[in-house]
C-alpha positions in Angstrom: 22.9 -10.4 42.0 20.3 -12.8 43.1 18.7 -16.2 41.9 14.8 -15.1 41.5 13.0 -15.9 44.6 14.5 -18.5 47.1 18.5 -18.3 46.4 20.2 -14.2 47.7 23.2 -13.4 46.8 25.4 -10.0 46.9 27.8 -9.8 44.3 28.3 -11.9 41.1 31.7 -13.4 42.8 29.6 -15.3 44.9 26.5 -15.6 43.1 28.5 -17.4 40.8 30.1 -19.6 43.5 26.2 -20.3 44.7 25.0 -21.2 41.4 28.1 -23.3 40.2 27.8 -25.1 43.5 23.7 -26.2 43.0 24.7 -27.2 39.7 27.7 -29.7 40.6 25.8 -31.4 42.8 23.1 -31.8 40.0 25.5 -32.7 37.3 28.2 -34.2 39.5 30.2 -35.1 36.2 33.0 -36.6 39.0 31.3 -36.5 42.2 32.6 -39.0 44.5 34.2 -41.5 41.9 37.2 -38.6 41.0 37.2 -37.9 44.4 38.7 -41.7 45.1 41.9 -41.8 46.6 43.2 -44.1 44.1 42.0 -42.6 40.7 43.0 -45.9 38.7 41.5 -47.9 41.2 39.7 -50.5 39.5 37.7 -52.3 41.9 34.9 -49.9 44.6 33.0 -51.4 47.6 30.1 -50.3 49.3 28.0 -51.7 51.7 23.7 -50.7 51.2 20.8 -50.5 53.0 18.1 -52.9 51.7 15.5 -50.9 53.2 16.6 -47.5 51.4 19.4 -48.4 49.5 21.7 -45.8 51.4 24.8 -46.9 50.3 28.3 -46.6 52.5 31.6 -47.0 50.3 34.2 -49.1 52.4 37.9 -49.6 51.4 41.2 -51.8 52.6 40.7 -54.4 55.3 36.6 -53.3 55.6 35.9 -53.9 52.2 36.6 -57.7 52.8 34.6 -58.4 56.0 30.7 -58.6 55.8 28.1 -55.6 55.7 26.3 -55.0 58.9 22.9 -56.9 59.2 20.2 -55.2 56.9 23.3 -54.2 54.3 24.7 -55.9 51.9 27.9 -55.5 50.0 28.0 -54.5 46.4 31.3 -53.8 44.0 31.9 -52.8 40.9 34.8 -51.9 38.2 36.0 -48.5 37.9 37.8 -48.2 34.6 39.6 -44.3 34.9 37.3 -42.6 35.6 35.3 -43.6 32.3 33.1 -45.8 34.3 30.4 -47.0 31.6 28.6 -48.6 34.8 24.5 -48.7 34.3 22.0 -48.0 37.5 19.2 -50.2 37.9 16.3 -51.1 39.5 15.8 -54.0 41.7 12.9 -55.5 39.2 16.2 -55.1 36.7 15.1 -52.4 34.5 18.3 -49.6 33.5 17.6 -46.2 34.9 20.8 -45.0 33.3 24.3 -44.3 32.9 25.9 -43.5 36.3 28.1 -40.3 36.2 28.5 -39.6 39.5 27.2 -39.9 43.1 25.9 -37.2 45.6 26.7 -37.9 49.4 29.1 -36.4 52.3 31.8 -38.9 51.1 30.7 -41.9 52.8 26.9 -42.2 52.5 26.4 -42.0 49.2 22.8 -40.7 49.5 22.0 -40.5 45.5 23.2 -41.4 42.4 23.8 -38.8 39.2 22.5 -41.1 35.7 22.5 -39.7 32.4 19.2 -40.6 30.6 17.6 -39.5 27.8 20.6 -36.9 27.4 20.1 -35.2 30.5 21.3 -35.5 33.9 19.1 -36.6 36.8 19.8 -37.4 40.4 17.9 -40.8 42.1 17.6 -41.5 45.3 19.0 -44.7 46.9 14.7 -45.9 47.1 14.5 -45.4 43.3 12.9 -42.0 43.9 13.7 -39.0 41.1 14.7 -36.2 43.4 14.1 -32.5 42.5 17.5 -31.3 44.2 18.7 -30.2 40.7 16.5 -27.0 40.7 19.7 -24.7 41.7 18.5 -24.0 45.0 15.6 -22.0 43.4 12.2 -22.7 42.9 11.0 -22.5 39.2 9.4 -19.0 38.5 6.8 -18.3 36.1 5.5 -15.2 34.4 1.8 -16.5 35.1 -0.4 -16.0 38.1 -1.4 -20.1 38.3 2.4 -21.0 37.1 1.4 -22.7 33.7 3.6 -21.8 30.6 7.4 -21.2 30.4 9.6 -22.1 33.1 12.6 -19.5 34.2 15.8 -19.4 36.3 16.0 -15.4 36.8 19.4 -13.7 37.5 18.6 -10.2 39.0 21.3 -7.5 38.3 23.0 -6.5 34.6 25.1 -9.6 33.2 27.9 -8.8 31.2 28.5 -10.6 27.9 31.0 -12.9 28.8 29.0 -13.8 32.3 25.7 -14.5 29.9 27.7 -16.8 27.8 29.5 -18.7 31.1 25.7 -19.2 32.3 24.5 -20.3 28.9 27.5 -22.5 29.1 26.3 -24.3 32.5 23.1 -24.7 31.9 22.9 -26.1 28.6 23.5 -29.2 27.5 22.7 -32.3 30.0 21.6 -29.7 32.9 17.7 -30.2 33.4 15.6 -28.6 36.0 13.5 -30.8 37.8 10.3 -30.3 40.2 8.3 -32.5 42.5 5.8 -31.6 45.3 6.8 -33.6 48.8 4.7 -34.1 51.9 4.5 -36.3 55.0 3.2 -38.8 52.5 6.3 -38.5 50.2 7.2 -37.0 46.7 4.4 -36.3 44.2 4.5 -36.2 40.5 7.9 -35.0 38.8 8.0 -31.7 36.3 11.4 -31.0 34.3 12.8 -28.1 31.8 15.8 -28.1 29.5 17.3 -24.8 28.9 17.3 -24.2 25.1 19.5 -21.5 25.0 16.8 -18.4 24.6 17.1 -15.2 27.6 15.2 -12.6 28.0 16.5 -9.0 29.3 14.4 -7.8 31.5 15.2 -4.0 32.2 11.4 -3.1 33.6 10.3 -4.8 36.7 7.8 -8.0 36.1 6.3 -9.8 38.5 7.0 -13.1 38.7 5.6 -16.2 40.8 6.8 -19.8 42.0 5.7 -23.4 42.4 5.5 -24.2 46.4 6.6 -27.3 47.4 3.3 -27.6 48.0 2.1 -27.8 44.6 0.6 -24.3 44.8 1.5 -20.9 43.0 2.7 -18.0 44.8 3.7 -14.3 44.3 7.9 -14.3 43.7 9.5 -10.9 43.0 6.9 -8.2 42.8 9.7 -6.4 40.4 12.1 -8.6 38.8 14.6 -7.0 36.8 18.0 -9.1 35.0 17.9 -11.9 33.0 15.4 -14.7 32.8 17.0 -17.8 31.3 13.9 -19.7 29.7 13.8 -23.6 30.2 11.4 -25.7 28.1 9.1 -28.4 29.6 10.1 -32.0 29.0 9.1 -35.2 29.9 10.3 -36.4 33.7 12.0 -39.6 33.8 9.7 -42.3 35.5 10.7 -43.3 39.3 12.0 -47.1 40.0 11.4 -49.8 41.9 14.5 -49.7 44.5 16.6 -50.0 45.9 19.1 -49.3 43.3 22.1 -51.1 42.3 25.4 -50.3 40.2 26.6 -53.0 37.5 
């Protein structure tokens, strides 16, 4: 079993393991704030990076001496793990509801906000960042990638697999695209998946959006299921860096 185009796997075991993976970092429903040593911690620390708003969480005696020059230290209240904390911008405006962070555990490299009932990650700069495709590239059924968007599973899915990957990408999942370059990210595409799949049992050919901006050939002879995402409106970057209240 396979994610069409970028994403090979061999066996469902751990195409589900690759898949599931992709989408906790998108959705990262407890990320690094259920990952706190003290789960009923009330108070977090973290020191960020004015330039990129990078921010590094610091605990016990660090968390009381001053940020490095160029950081500066931010807290704020962790309530069990129902945080009800807002991101926003540095010209004040709310990006969101903070669910959850993206990092290594110490650099805390993006933030996870809920807006407009879907998920999105957000770089420390303000940036809407397009690491929530699953580690695929969106494929299309169209030579110049215009139409409906779809996340293809090669190989037969039985019915209780279909229904687990309906399951995980439904609700506040969204897949999100965005051209980069030397000269930075270019203009943001998302989908929602509204619950429709296809069965594909003779080979198609389907195509991809480059990071480039461009369409290319994908499979030649896709065969599986094709999960069909909607287009949607892409949240708006921000003026950063961003802060937690």
């Amino acid at each position: 079993m396979s994610v069409s185009g970028r994403l090979k796997m061999k066996g469902p075991a751990v195409a589900a393991v690759a898949v599931i993976g992709a989408l906790v970092l998108g959705l990262a429903l407890a990320g690094s704030m259920a990952a706190a040593p003290d789960a009923q911690a009330a108070k977090l620390t973290a020191c960020v990076k004015k330039k990129t708003g990078a921010m590094r969480l610091v605990s016990g005696k660090k968390a009381k001496k001053k940020c490095p020059r160029g950081w500066r230290k931010v807290t704020w209240q962790k309530d069990k793990g129902q945080s009800g904390l807002q991101v926003v911008s540095a010209d004040g405006k709310v990006v969101g509801k903070l669910v959850g962070t993206a990092g290594d555990g110490v650099t805390l490299n993006a933030l996870n906000v809920l807006r407009n009932g879907g998920i999105y990650t957000y770089l420390g700069g303000g940036q809407l960042s397009p690491i929530t495709s699953m580690a695929a590239l969106p494929s299309f059924k169209t030579a110049d990638c215009s139409g409906q968007a779809y996340l293809g599973l090669s190989g037969s899915l039985p019915p209780a697999a279909l229904d687990f990957y309906k399951g995980i990408l439904g609700g506040t999942f969204r897949m999100v695209f965005r051209t980069f370059s030397p000269l930075g990210l270019g203009p943001a595409s998302a989908w929602k998946f509204q619950g429709v799949v296809e069965d594909v049992t003779v080979g198609i050919q389907l195509y991809q959006l480059q990071t480039d901006g461009t369409c290319a050939p994908g499979d030649p002879s896709f065969t599986g299921t094709l999960f069909q995402f909607d287009s949607e409106p892409a949240p708006p970057d921000f003026k950063g860096p961003l802060r937690i209240r």
